[in-house]
C-alpha positions in Angstrom: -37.8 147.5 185.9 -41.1 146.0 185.2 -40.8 145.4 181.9 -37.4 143.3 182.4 -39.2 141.0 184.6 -42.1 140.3 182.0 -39.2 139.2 179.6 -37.0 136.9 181.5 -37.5 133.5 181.5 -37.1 130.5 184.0 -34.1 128.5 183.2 -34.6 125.4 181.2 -37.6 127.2 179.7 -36.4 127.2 176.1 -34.9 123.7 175.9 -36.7 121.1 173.6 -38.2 118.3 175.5 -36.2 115.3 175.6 -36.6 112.3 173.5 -35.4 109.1 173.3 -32.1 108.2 170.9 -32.5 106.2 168.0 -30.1 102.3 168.0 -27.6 102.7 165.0 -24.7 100.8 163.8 -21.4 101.7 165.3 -19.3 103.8 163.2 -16.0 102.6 161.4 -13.2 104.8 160.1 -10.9 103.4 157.7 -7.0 102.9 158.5 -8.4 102.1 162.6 -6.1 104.2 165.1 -4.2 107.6 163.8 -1.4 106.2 163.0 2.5 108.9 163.6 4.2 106.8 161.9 4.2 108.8 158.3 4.9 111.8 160.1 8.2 109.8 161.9 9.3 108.8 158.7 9.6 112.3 157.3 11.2 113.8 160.4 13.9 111.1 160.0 14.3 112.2 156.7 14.4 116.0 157.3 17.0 115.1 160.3 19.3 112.7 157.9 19.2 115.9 155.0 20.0 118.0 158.2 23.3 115.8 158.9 24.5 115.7 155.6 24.4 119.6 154.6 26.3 119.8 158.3 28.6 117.4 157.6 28.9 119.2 154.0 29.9 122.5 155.4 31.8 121.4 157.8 34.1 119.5 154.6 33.7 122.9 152.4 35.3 125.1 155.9 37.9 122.9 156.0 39.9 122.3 159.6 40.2 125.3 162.0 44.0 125.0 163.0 46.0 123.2 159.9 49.3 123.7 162.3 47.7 121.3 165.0 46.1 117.8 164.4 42.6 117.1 165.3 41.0 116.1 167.9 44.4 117.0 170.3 45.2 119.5 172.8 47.1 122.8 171.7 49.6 121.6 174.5 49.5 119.4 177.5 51.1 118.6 180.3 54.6 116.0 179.7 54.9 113.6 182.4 58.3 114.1 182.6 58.5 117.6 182.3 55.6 119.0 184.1 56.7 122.9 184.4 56.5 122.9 179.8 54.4 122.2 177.6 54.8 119.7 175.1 54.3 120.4 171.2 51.2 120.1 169.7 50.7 116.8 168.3 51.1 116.3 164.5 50.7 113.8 161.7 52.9 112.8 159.0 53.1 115.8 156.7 53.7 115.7 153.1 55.9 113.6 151.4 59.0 115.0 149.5 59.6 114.1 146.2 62.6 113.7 143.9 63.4 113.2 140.7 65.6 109.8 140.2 66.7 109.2 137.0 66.9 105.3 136.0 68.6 103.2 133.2 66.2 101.2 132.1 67.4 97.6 130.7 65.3 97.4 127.4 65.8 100.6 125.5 62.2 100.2 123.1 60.4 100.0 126.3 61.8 103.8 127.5 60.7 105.0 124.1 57.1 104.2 124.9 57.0 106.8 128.1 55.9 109.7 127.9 56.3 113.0 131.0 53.1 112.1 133.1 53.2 108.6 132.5 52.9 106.6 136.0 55.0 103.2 136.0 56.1 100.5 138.1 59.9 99.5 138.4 60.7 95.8 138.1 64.5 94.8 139.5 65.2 91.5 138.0 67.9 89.5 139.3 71.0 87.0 137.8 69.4 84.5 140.1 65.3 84.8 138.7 64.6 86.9 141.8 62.0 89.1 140.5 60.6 92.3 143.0 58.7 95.7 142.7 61.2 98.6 143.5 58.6 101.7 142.8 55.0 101.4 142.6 53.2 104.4 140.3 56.2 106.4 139.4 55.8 109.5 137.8 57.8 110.0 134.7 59.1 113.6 134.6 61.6 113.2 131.9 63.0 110.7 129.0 66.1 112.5 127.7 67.4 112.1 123.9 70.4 110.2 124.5 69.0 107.3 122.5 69.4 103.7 123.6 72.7 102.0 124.2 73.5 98.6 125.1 73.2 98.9 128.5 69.5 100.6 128.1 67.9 104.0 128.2 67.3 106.6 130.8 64.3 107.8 132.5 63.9 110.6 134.8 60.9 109.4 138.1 59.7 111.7 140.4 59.2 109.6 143.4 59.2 109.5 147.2 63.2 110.0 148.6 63.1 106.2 150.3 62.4 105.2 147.3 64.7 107.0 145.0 67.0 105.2 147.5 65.6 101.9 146.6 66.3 102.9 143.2 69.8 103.6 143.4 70.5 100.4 145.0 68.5 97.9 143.0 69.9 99.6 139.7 73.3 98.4 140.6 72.4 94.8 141.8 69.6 94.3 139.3 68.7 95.1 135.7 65.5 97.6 135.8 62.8 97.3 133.5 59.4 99.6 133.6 55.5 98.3 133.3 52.7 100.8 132.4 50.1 101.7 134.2 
C-alpha cells in the first residue's frame, strides 16, 4: 500500500497552467443558418411519388363490389319502410345498342361508308329545317342493293332512343350522312 501512495497525485496536478486567449476575428460560415428547406422539398416529392403509385394501384385493382356503386351503403334504412332494406344504389349501366338500318337520301354518299365508319345523321326538312338526328354512328353494314331513287341503305349500330329518332325523322325528313 505504500507504493500506491508514492504514485498518486493531487488533483489538478497534471493540468497546464492557464494562459490568456489570443483576440481573433469571429468566424463566418457560408449559407448563415442550416437551412431544412432542401430536405422539405424532397420529402414533398417522395410523398407526391407516394400518392401517385397509390392512386395507381388503386386504378390497376379496380372497384371492390362492381354490383354496388361507390361510396354508398350495401343497404340502408327507407324512410318509409323502416323494417326492409332498400337496394343498393346504382348508376346507369351500359347502354344497349341496336342496329337501325337507314335510307340515306344521296345514294354516292352511302357508297363512301365503309363497316366501322362513325357518322352523323342529318334530317333535312321541306321547310329548310336542318337538325342532327345521331351523333357518331357506327356503321355495321352497307348492303348491295345499289342505289335507287329514293337513296341507299345503311345499317347504324346506335343507342335504342336513338334508333327511335331514326325511325321517326326518316319518314318526316330526307336523311343524309357526314363523316367523321
Amino acid at each position: 500500500m505504500a507504493q500506491l501512495s508514492r504514485h498518486v497525485r493531487p488533483p489538478g496536478a497534471d493540468t497546464p497552467p492557464t494562459c490568456e486567449v489570443p483576440q481573433f476575428a469571429p468566424v463566418r460560415v457560408r449559407g448563415g443558418r442550416f437551412r431544412p428547406r432542401p430536405l422539405a422539398r424532397h420529402r414533398r416529392r417522395a410523398v407526391a411519388a407516394g400518392l401517385a403509385m397509390t392512386a395507381a394501384a388503386l386504378v390497376a385493382a379496380g372497384p371492390g363490389d362492381a354490383g354496388r356503386a361507390r361510396g354508398h351503403p350495401a343497404s340502408t334504412p327507407s324512410a318509409s319502410a323502416s323494417t326492409t332494406a332498400s337496394t343498393p344504389v346504382r348508376g346507369p349501366g351500359p347502354v344497349e345498342t341496336v342496329r337501325a338500318p337507314v335510307r340515306i337520301a344521296d345514294g354516292d354518299a352511302a357508297r363512301l361508308l365503309r363497316p366501322g365508319d362513325r357518322v352523323d345523321v342529318v334530317a333535312a326538312d321541306d321547310g329548310g329545317e336542318v337538325r342532327v338526328v345521331a351523333a357518331g354512328a357506327r356503321v355495321t353494314g352497307v348492303p348491295d342493293v345499289g342505289a335507287t331513287g329514293t337513296g341507299a341503305l345503311v345499317v347504324l349500330s346506335v343507342p335504342r332512343a336513338t334508333a327511335v329518332r331514326l325511325a321517326g325523322a326518316g319518314t318526316t325528313s330526307r336523311l343524309a350522312v357526314t363523316l367523321r
